[in-house]
N, C-alpha and C positions, 0 to 999 in steps of 0.2 A: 214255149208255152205248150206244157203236155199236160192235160190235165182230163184221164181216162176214163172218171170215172163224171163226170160235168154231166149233169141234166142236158146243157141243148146241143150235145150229139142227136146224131139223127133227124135233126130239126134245120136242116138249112135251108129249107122254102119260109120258114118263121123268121131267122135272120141275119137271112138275106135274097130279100123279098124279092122275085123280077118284076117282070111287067105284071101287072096283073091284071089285064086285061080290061072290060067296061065297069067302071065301078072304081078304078084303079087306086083313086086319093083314097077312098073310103077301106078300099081291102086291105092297101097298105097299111096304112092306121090300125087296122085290125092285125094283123101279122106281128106288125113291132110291138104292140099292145100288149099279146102274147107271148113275143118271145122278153119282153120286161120282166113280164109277170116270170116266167121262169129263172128268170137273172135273180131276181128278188131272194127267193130260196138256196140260191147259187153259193156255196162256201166258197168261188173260187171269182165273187164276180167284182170284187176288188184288186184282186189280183190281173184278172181279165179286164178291166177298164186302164190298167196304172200301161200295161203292155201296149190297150192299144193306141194311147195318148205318147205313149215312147216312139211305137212304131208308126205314127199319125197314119193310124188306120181310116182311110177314107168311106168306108162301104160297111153296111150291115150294122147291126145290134152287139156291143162289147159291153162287158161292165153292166149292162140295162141301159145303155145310153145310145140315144142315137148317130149318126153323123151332125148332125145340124149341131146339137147341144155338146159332142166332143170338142166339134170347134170354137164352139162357144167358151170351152175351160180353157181351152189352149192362146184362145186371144185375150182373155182375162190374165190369166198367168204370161202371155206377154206385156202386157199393161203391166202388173206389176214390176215385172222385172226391169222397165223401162224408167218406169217410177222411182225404183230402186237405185240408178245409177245416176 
């Protein structure tokens, strides 16, 4: 996944957010929020979600997706697959 010229270079406090101190639920919401909104415009943020769902990227903002909702496609799509057989 080389992609040089991606809007959120330079942006890794956006996504992937630490501690963020008093306020924390709130700041983080605001971080991911942001680095969304960048993804949005992203020519490469489909490509960048398909990767991190390959590589069950656990951490940070891929795609404009969070962890929570990546995992949320990947037990969907074991459901079907399950469905499937």
């Amino acid at each position: 996944m080389r992609w040089p010229d991606a809007p959120c270079l330079g942006h890794v406090d956006l996504f992937f957010p630490e501690d963020c101190g008093r306020g924390a639920p709130r700041r983080r919401l605001q971080k991911e929020q942001a680095a969304q909104l960048i993804c949005s415009a992203c020519p490469y943020a489909a490509a960048c979600l398909t990767a991190a769902l390959e590589n069950d990227e656990r951490y940070g903002i891929w795609g404009g997706t969070t962890p929570q909702q990546r995992a949320q496609m990947l037990s969907r799509r074991d459901r079907r697959y399950k469905q499937q057989r």
